[in-house]
C-alpha positions in Angstrom: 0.0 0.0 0.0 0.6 3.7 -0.2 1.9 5.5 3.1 0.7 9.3 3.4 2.6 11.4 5.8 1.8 14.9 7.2 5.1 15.7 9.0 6.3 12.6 10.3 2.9 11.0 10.8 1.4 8.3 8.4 -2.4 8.0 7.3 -4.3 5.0 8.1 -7.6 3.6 7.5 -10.4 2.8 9.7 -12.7 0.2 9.8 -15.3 2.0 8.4 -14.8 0.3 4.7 -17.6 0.2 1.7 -18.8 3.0 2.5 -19.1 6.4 0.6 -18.5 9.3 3.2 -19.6 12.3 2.5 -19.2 14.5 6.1 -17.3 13.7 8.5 -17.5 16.1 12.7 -15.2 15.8 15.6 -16.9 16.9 18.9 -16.1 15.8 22.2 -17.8 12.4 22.7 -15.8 11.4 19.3 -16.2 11.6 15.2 -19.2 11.2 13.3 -19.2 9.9 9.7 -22.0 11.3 7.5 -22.7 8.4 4.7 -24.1 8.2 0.8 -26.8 5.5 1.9 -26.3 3.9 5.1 -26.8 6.7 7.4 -24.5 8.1 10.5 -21.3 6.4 12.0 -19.6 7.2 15.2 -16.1 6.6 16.7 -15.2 7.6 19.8 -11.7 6.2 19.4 -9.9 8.8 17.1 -11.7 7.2 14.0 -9.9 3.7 14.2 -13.5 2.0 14.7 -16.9 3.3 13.8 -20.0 2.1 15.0 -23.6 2.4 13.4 -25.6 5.3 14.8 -28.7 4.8 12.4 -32.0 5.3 13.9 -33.2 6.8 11.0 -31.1 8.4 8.5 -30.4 5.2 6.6 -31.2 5.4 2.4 -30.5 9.5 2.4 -27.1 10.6 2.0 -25.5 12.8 4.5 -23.7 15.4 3.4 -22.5 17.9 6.3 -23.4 18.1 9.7 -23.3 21.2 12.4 -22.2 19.7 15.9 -23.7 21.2 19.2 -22.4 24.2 20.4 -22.7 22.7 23.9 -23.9 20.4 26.1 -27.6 22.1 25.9 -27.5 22.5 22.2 -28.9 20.0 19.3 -26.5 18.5 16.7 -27.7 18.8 13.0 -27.1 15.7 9.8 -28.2 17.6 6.4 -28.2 16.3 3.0 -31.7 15.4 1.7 -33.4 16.8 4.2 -31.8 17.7 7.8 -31.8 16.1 11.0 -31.8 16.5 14.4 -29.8 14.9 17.5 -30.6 16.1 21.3 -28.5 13.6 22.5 -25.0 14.0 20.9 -25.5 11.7 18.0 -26.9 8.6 19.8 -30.3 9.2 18.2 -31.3 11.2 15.1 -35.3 12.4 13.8 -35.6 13.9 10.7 -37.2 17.0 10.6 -40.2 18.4 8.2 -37.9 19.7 5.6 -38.1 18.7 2.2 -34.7 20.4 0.7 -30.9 18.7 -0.8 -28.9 20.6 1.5 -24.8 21.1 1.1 -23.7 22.9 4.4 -25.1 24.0 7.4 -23.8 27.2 9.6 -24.3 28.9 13.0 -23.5 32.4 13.1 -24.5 34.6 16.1 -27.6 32.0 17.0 -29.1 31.5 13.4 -29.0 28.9 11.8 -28.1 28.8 8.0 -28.7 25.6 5.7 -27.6 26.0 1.7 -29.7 24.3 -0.1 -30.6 23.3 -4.0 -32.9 26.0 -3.7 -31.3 29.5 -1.8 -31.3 29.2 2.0 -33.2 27.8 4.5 -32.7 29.7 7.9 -34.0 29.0 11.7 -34.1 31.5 14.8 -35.4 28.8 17.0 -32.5 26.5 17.4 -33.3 24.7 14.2 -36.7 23.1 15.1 -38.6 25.1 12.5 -36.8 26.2 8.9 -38.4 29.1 7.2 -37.2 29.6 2.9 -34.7 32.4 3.1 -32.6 34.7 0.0 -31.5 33.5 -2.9 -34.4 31.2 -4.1 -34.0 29.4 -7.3 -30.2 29.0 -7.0 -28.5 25.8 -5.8 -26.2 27.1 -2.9 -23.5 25.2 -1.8 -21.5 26.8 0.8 -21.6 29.6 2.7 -19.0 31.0 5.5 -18.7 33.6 8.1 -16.0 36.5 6.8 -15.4 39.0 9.5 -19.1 41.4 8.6 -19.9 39.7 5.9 -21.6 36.4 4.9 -20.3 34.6 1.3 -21.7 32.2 -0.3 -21.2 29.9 -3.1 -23.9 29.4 -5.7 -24.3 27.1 -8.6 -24.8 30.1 -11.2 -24.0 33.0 -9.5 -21.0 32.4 -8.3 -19.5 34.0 -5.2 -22.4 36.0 -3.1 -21.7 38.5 -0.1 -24.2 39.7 2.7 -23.6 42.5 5.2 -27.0 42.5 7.0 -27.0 38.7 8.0 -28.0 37.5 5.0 -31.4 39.6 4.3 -30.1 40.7 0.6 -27.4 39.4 -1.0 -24.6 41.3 -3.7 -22.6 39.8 -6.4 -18.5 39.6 -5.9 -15.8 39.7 -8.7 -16.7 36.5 -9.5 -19.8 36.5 -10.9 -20.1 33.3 -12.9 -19.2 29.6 -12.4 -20.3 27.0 -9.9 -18.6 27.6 -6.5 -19.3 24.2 -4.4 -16.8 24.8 -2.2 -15.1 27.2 0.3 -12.3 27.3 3.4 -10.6 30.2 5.6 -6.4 30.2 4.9 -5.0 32.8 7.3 -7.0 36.0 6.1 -8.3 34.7 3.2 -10.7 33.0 1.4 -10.4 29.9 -1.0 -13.0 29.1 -3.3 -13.1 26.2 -5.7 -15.5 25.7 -8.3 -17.0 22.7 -10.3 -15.4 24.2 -13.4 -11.9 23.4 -12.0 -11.2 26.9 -10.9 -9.6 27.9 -7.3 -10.3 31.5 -6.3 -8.3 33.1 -3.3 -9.4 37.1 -2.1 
């Protein structure tokens, strides 16, 4: 086999094998893996062993999740549809929404899901999910970037807020499919679908 290093230490696998992860969390009872088909699994030994946590999120994939804040606070599985956890991950219940959702994000006690069709957003801790900007645009990510919101959009490309995502302006990039989008030191990274990476 092939040995990956970072520094002096090499990759290995776990045991979760056949399998088609999509999301992957660490919080402090361990790592959750977010699956194509087969639901939520958890490891609370580094990621060496996974176990099944599917009460109900088996046959939807999962494709992000939000972990709790703290001890008080829900934990969130999206991808179609989202999910919600008041235990930690030991037990997930869909919740009434109907929406393929790519990311999920807390900022200042809302609650942002990007969706295939603009924003969904909840003020209640996530129990209820109200349609939000940007409808009838698949967005993919969004991020928190010091006042401003940005997200990434199938055919708008990269989109700013500076009111908390009410209303929404175009960037220099304006076309292109952004799907994805990370912090490095004080700047952005975006990559797009076209094969494109975009740093402010």
């Amino acid at each position: 086999g092939v040995e990956v290093r970072i520094g002096t230490t090499p990759w290995r696998g776990s045991d979760l094998i056949d399998e088609s992860v999509y999301a992957i969390s660490v919080g402090a009872n361990g790592v959750l893996a977010g699956t194509w088909a087969d639901g939520v699994f958890e490891s609370s030994n580094g990621g060496a062993n996974f176990n099944d946590r599917n009460t109900e999120l088996t046959a939807a994939p999962i494709r992000c999740f939000l972990p709790a804040s703290n001890a008080s606070s829900p934990s969130f599985a999206a991808g179609s549809g989202i999910a919600i956890s008041e235990n930690e991950g030991a037990v997930w219940q869909w919740l009434p929404v109907y929406a393929e959702v790519y990311a999920l994000m807390e900022d200042g006690g809302t609650l942002y899901a990007a969706t295939d069709d603009g924003f969904l957003i909840s003020t209640d801790g996530g129990l209820e999910w109200v349609n939000g900007p940007l409808a009838g645009d698949t967005v993919y990510t969004v991020l928190r970037s010091g006042a401003h919101l940005v997200a990434g959009c199938a055919s708008k490309g990269i989109v700013t807020s500076s009111d908390n995502g009410s209303t929404w302006s175009s960037s220099s990039i304006t076309a292109g499919s952004v799907s994805g989008m990370t912090r490095f030191g004080d700047r952005l990274v975006a990559v797009s679908e076209e094969g494109q990476i975009f740093m402010s």
